[in-house]
N, CA, C and O of each residue as an XYZ file, in Angstrom:
256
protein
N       0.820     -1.198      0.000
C       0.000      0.000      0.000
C       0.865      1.265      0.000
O       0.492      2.288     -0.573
N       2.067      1.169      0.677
C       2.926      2.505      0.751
C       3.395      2.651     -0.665
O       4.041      3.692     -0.788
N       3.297      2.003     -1.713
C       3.930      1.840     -2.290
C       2.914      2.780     -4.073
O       3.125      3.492     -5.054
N       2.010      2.132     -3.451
C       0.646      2.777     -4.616
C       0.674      4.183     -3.884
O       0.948      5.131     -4.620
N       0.427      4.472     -2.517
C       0.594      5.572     -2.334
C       1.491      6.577     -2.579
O       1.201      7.771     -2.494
N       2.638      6.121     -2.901
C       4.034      6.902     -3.662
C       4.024      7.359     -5.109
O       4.490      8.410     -5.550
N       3.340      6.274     -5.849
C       3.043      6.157     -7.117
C       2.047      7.037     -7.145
O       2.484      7.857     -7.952
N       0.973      7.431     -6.800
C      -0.337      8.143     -6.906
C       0.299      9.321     -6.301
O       0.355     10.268     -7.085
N       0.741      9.517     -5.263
C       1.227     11.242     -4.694
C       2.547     11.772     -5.712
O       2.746     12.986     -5.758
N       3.310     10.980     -6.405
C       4.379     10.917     -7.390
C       3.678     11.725     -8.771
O       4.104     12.775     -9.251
N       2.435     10.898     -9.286
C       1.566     11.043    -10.291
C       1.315     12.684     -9.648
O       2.114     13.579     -9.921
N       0.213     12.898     -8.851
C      -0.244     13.714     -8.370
C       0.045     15.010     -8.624
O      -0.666     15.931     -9.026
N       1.718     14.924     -8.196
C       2.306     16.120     -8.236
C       3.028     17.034     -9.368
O       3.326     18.226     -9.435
N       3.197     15.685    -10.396
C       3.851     15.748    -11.604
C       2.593     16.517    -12.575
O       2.886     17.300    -13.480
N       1.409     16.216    -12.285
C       0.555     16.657    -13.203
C      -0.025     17.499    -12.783
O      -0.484     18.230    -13.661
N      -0.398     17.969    -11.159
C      -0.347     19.347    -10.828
C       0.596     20.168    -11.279
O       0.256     21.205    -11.849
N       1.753     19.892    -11.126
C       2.284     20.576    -12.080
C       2.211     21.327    -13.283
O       2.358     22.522    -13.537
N       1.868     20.026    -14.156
C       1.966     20.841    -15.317
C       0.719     21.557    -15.535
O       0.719     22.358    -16.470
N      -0.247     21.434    -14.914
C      -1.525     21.904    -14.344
C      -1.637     23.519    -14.216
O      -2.298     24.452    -14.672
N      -0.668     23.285    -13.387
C      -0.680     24.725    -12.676
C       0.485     25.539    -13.973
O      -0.139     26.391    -14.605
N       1.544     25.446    -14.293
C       2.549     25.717    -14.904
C       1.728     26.531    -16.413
O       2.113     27.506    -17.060
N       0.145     25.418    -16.643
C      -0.763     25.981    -18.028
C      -1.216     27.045    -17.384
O      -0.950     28.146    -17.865
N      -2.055     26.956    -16.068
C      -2.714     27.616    -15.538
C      -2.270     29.572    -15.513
O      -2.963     30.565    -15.736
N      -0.794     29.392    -15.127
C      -0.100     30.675    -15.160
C       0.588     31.268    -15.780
O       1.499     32.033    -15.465
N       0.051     30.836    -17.102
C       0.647     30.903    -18.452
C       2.312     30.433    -18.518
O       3.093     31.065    -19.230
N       2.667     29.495    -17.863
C       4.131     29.087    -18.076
C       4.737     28.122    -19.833
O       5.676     28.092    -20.629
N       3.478     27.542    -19.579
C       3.200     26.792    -20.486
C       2.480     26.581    -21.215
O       1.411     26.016    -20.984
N       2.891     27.002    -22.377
C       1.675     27.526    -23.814
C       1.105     25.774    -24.380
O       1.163     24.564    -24.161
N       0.503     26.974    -25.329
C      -0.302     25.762    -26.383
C      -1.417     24.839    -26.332
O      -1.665     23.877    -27.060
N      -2.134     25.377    -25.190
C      -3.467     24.393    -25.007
C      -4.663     25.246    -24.305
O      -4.239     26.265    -23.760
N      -6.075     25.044    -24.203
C      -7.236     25.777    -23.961
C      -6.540     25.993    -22.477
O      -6.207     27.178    -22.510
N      -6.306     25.675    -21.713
C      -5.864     25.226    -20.311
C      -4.804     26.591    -20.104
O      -4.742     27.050    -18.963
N      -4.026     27.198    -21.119
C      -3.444     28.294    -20.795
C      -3.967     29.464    -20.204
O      -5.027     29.961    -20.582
N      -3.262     29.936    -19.278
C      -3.985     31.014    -18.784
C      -5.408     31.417    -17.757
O      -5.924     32.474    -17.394
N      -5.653     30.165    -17.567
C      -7.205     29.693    -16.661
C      -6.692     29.428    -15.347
O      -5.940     28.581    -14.864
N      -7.419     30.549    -14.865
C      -7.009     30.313    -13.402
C      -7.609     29.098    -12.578
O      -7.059     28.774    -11.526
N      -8.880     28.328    -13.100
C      -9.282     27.176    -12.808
C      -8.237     26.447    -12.859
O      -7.832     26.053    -11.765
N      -7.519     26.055    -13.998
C      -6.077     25.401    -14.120
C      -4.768     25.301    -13.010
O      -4.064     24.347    -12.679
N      -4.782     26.787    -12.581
C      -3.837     27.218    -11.988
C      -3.987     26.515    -10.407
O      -3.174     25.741     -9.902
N      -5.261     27.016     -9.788
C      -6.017     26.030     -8.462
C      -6.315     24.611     -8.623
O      -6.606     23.810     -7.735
N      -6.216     24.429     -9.740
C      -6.783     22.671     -9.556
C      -4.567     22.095    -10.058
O      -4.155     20.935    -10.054
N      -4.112     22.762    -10.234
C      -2.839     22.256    -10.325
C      -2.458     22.220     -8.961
O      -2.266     21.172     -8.345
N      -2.321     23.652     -8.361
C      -2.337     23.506     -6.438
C      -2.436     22.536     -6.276
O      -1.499     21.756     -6.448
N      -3.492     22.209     -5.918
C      -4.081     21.509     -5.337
C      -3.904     20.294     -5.288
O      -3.731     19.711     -4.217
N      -3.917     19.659     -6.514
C      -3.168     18.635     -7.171
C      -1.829     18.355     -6.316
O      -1.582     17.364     -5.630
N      -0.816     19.802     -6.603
C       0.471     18.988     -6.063
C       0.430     19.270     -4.598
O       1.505     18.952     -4.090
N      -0.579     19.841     -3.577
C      -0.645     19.927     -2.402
C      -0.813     18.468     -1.586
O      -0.200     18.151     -0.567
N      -1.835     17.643     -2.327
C      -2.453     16.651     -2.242
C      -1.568     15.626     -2.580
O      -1.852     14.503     -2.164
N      -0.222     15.820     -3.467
C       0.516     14.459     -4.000
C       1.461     14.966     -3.273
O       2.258     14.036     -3.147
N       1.763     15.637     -2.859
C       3.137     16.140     -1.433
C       2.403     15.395      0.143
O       3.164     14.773      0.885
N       1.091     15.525      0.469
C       0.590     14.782      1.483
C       0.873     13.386      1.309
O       1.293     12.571      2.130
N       0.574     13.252      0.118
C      -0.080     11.124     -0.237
C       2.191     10.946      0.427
O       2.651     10.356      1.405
N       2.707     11.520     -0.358
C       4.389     10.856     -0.666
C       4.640     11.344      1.015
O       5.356     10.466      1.496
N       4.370     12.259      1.944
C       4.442     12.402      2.858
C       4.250     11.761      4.037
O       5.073     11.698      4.950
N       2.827     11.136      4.012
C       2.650     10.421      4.804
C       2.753      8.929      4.817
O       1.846      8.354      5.419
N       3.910      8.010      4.134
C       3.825      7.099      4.533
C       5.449      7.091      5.408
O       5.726      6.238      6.250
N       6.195      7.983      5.081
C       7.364      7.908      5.504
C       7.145      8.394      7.203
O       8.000      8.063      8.024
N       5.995      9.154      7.596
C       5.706      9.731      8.551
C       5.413      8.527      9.638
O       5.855      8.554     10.786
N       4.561      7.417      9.075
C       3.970      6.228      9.324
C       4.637      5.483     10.106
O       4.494      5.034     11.244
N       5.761      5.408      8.894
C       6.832      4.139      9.574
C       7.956      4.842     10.445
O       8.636      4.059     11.109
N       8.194      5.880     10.527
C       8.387      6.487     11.764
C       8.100      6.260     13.185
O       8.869      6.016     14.115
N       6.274      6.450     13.136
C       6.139      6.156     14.312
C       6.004      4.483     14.519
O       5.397      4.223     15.558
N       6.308      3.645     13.983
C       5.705      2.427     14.036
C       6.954      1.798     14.709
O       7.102      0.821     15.443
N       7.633      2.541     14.290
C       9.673      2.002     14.791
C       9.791      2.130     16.539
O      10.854      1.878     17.107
């Protein structure tokens, strides 16, 4: 399970990324440029895939 969770918060953040990167015009060439909808749902995105990759290392911390 820690392991899908790495993969999915990994995913997460990579495509918030580029999410956000359209969102604030970093990155041309698609309807998605310049939309600040883009820009918050990229946030968010990599807020959410920084938690998922975060918390399993947090886990086995306390489990030690």
């Amino acid at each position: 399970m820690t392991l899908a969770r790495r993969v999915l918060g990994g995913l997460l953040v990579v495509t918030g990324g580029v999410w956000l990167g359209q969102g604030l015009d970093l990155i041309h060439g698609s309807s998605m440029t310049g939309s600040t909808f883009w820009a918050v749902a990229g946030a968010v995105c990599v807020v959410a895939g920084l938690a998922l990759l975060g918390w399993p290392w947090r886990q086995a911390d306390e489990q030690q």
